[in-house]
DRENSE-813054 format. One record per residue: residue in three letters; x, y, z of N, C-alpha, C, O in turn. Coordinates in steps of 0.001 Angstrom, whole numbers, plus 500000, padded with zeros to 6 digits. Atoms other than C-alpha are relative to their C-alpha. Layout:
N
ALAXYZXYZXYZXYZ;...
***
This chain:
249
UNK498574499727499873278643772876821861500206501389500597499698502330499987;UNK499675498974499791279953775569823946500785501016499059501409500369498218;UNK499922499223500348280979778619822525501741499954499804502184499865498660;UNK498689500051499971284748778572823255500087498537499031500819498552498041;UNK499628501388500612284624774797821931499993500251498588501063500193497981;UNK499896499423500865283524775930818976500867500912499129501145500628497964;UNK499078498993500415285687778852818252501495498870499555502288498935498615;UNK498524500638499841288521775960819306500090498923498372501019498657497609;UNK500468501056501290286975773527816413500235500958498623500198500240497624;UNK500504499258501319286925776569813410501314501107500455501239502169499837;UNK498949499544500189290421778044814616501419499843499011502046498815498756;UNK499041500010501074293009779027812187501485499043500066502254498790499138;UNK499203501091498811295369776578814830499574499053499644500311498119499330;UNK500579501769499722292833773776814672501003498952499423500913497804499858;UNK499140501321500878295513771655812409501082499718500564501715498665500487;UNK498475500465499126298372771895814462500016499707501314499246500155502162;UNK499836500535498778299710770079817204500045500334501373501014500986501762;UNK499900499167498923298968770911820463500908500257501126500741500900502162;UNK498864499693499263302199770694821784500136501464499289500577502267500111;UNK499455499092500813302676773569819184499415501442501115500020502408501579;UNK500723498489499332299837776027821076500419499629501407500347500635502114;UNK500215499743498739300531774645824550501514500683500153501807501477501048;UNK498507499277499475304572775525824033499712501849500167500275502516501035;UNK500608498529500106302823779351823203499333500501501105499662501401501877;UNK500970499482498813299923779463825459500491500215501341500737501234501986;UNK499504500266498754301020777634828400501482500807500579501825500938501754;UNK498833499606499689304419779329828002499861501758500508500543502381501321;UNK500277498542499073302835782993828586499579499946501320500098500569502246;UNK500361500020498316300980782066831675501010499654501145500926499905502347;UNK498795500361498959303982780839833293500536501240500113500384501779501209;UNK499928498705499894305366784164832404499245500740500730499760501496501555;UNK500987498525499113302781786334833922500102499790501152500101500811501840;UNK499875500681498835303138784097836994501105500755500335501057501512501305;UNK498971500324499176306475784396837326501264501180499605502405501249500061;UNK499243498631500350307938787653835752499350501079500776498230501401500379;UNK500307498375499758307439790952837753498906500539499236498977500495498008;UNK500868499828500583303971792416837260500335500873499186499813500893498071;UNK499591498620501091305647795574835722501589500221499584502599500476500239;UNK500467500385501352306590795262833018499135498742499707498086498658499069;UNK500260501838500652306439790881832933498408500320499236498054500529498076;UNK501409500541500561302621790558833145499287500895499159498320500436498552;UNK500500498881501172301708793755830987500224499956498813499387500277497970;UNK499242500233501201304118792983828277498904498310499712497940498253498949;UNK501124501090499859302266789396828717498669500053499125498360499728497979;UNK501268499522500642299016790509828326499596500388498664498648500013497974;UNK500724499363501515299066792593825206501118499403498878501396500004497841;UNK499224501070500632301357790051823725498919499135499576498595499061498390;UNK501032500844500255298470787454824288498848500333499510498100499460499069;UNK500916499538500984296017789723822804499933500342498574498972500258497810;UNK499258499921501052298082790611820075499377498479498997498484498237498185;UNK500890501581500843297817786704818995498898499809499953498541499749498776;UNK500978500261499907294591786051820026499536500465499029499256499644498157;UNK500713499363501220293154788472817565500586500101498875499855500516497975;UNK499298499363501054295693788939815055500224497770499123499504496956498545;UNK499694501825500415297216784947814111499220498870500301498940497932499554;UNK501034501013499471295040783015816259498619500361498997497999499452498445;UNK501604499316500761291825784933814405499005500205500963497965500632500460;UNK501221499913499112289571785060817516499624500704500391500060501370501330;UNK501205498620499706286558787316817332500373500600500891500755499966501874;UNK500064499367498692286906789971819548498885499846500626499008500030501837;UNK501257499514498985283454790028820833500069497920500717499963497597501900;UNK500060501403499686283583785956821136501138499914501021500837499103501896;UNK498732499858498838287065786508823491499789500862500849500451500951501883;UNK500245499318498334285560788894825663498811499269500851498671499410502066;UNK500820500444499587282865787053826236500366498537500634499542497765501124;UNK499753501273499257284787784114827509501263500284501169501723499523502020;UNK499124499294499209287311786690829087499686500576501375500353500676502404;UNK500345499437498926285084788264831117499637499517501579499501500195502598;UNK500542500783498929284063785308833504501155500040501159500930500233502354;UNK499266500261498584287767784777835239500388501408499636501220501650500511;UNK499508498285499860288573788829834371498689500421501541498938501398502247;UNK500675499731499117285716788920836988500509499982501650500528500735502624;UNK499511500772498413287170786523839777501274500773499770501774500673500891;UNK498632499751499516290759788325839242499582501576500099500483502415500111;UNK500464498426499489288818791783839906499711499800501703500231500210502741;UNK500582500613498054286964790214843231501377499991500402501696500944501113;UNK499261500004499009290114789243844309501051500835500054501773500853501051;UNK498923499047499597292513792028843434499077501485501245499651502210502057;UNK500812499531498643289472793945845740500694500199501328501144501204501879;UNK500011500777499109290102792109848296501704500586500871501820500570502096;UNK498840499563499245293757793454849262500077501506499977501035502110500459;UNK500210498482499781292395797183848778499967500266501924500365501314502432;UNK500595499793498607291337796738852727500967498760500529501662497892500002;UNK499212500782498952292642795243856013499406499820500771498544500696500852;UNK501009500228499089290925793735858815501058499789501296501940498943501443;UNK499219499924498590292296794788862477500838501177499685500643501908498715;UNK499196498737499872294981797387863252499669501133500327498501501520500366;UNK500315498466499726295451800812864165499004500634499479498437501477500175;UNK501292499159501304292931802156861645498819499308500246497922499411499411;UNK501477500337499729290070800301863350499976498299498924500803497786498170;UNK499754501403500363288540796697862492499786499859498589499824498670498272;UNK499781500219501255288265797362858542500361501517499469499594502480499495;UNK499195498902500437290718799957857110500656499886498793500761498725498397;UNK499570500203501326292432800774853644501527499420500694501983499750501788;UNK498808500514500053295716798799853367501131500655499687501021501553498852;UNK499369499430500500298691799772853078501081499735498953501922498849499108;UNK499180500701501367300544799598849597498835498982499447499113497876498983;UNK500992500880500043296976798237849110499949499963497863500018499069497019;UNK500230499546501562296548800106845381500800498681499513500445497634498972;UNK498760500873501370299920798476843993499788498614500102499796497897499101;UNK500221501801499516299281794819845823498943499792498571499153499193497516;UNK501545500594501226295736794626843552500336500048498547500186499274497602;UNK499583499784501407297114796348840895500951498983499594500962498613498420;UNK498679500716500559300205794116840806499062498403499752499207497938498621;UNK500781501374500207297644790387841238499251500385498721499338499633497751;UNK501179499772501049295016792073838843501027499814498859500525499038498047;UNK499429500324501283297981791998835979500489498274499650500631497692498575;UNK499278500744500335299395788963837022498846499078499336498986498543498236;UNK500847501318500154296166786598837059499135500522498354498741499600497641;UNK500600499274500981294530788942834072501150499161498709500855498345497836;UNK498748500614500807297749787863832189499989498872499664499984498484498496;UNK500109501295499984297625784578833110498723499278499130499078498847498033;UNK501647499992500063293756783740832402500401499923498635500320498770498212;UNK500132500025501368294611784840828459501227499314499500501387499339498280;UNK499118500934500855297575782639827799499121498626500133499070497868499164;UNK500483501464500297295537779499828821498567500552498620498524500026497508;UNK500631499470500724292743781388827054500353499585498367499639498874497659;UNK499503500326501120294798781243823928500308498298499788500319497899498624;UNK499969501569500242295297777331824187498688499808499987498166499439498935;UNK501382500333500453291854777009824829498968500167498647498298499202498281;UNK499816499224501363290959778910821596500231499372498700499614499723497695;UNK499363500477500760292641776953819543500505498642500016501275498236499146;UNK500003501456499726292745773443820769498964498995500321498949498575501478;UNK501103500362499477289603771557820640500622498172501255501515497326501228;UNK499492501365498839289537768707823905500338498723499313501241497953499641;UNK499809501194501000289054766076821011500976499891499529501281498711499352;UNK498172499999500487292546766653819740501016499930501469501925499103501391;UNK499504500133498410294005766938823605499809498734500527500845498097500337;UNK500393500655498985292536764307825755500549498332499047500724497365499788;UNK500051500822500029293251761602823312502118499395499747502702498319499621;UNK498306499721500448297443762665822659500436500037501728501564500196502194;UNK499128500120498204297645762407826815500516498774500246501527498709500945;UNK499512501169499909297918758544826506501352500193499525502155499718500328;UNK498884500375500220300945758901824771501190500807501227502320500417501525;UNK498769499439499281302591761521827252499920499902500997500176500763501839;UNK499715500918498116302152758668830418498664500583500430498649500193501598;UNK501362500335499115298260759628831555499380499012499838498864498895498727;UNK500846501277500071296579756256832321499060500321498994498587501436498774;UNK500728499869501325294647755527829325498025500019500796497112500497500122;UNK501083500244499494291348754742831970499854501588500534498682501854500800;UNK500372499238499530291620758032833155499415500957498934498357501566499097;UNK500290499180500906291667759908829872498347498986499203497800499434498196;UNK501229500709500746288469757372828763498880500649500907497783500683500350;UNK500495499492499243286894759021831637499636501260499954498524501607500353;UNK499995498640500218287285762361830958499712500450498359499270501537497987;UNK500847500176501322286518761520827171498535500259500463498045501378500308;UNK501424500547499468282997760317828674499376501267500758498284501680500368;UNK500399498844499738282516763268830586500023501163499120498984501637498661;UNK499994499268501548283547765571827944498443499852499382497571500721499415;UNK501059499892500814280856764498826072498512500098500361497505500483499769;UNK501324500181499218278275763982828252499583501229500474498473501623500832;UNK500344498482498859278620767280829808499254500960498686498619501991498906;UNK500302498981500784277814768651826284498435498953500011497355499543500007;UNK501779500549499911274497766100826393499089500661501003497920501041500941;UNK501057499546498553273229767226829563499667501117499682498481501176499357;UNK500344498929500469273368770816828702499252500240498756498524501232498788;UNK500619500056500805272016770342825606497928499526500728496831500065500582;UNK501470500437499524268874768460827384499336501330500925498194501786500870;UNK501113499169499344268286771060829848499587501179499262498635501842499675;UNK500315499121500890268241773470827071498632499803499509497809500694499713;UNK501247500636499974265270771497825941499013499997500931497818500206500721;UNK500905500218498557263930771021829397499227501523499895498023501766499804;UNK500438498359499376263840775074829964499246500524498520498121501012498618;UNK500832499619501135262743775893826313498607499552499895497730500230499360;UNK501441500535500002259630773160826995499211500457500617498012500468500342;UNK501029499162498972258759775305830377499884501018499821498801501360500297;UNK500208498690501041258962778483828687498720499841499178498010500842499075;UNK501007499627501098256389777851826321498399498983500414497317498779499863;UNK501522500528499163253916775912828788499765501471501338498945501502502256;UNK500081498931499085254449779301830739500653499796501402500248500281502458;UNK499721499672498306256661778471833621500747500804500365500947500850501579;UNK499764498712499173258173781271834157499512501354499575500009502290498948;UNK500304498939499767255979783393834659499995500875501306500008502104501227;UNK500077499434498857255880784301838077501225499362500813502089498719500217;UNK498813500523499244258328783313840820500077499031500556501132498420500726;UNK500279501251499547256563780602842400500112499423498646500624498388499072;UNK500158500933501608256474778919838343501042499746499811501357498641499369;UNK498566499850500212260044780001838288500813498851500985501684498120500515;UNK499481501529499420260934777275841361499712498899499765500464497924499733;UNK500605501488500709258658774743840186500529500015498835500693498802498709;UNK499228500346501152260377774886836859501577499776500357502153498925499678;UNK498679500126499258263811775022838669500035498581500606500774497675500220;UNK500121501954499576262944771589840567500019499113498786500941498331498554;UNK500452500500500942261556770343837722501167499557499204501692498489498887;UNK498007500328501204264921770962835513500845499181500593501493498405499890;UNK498838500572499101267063769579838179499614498654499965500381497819499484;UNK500937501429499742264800766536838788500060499263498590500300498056498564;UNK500465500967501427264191765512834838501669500289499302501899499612498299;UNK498629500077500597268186766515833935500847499017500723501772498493500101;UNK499521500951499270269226764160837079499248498828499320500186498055499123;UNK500554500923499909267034761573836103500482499118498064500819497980497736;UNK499408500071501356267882761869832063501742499398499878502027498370499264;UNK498929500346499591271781761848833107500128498003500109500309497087499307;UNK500679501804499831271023758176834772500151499256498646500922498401498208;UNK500700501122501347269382757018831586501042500362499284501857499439499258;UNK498753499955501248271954758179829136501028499258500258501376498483499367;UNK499336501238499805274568756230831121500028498927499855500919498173499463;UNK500202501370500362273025753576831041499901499446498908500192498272498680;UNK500121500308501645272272753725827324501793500026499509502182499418498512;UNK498655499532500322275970754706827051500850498521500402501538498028499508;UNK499469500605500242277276751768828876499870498158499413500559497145499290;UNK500826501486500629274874748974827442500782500281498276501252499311497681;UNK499871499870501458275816750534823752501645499742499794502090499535498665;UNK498949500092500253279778750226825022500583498385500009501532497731499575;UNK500144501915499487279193746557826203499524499191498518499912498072498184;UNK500401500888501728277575745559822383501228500198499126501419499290498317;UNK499203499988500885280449746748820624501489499407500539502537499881500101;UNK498597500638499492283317744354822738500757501272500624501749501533499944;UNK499571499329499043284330747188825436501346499625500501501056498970501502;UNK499405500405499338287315746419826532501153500298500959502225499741501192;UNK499021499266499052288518749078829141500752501144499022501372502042499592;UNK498936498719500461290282751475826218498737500329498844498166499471498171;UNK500830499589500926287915753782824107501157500349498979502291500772499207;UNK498791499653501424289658754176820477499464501102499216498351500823498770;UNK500196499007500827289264757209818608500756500520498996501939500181499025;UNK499283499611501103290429758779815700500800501634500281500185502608500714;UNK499330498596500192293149761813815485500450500278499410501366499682498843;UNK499478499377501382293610764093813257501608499979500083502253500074501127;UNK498323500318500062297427763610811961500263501665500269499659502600499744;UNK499136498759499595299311766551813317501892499656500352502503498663500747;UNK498222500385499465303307766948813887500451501399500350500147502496499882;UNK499478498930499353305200768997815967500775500977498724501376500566497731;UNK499422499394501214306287772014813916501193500889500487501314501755501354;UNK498214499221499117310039773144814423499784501624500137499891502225501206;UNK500305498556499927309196776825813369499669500521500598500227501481501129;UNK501195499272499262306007777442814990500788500146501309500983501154501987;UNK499271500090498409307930776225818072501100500734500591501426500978501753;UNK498369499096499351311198778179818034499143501546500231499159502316501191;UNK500718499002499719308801780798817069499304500611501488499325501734501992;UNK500656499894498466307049780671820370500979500579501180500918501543501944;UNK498821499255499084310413780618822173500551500710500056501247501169500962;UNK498930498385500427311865783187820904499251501110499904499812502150499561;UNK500819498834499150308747785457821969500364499823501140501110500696501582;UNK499861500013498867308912784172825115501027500650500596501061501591501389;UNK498101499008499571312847785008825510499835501429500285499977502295501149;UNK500536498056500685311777788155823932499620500506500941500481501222501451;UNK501062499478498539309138789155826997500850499741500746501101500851501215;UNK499181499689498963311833788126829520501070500695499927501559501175500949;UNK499095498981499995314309790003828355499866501408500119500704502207500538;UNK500296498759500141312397792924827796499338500483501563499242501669501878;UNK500448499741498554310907792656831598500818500564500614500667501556501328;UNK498563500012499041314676792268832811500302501641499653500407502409500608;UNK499541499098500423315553795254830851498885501479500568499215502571501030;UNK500361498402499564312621797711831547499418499524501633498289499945501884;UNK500685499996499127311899796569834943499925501101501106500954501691501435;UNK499776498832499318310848799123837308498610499639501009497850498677500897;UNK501017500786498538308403799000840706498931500876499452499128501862498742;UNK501047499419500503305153800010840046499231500933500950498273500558501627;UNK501208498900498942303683803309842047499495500588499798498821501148500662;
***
């Protein structure tokens, strides 16, 4: 089980409905999107950290460590408008109004990133994927994405196995050992994949298959509180954008 999945399974959330965290989560990232980086997506931000650690309960060291992957890609690309290619200033030159451009993406997508963050957190897929049938996603699609779901945690699990078995027959020791164990993984995790399907849909075919996987969900109900609660942060952060907004230089 991944790490985030986990956290999402043993969150202080796990019992409630995930309309409850997506009206929260989903409702900051829209914010950060779509309010003025300065204040919107700042106020945003340490709003969504606020929860994260405080109500939500989630480790700090376990939230940076799942923070840091797209805090990476929204660094690369607030980069990326530091410079200009062509113009007066020769064929790669600093931009101009380059600082505030990066600075202003780096809050918004930084912002963004930890409101889904916070749904993720706190909503394991097993409670999600199976509450989409009711709100109109084809039921074949969500059986699909069940199936993957799970599988994706098999596979990884196997090559975990795979690489722990060449480890301790010595393949990586050197660099040439290091590709031949690299083929090797790829080759016996493709080939494993295969077989598990097939075990997967021979074992769905014995038990009368019949196009809809059925699963069990935990009883949850939308909770009026939690929910006004949510909105009435949200309000909160746009009002307080409207009110201190100011350009950022």
């Amino acid at each position: 089980m991944l790490p985030i999945d986990a956290a999402a399974h043993s969150s202080r959330w796990r019992r409630r409905h995930p309309v409850d965290k997506a009206v929260l989560g989903l409702g900051l990232t829209l914010l950060a999107i779509s309010l003025p980086p300065w204040p919107g997506a700042a106020l945003v931000l340490l709003s969504a950290l606020v929860v994260l650690l405080g109500p939500a309960g989630v480790p700090g060291r376990r939230l940076w460590r799942a923070y840091r992957v797209p805090l990476g890609f929204c660094v690369t690309s607030a980069l990326t408008l530091l410079v200009q290619v062509g113009g007066p200033g020769g064929f790669v030159s600093l931009a101009d109004d380059g600082p505030v451009r990066a600075g202003e993406l780096l809050l918004r997508t930084s912002a963004a990133s930890l409101g889904v963050l916070l749904f993720a957190f706190t909503t394991p897929m097993s409670d999600l994927l199976p509450r989409l049938v009711r709100a109109g996603v084809p039921a074949p699609v969500v059986d699909v994405a069940l199936v993957t779901y799970r599988m994706s945690f098999l596979l990884l699990d196997s090559m975990r196995r795979i690489r722990e078995a060449q480890a301790a027959r010595l393949g990586h020791t050197g660099r040439a050992a290091q590709w031949r164990s690299l083929a090797g993984l790829g080759a016996t995790a493709f080939v494993r994949a295969f077989d598990r399907a097939t075990r997967l849909q021979a074992g769905l075919a014995g038990r009368g298959y019949d196009g809809t996987l059925r699963v069990l969900v935990p009883e949850a109900r939308v909770s009026v509180r939690f929910t006004a609660a949510s909105c009435a942060l949200l309000a909160t952060l746009a009002a307080l954008t409207l009110v201190l907004e100011r350009p950022l230089t």
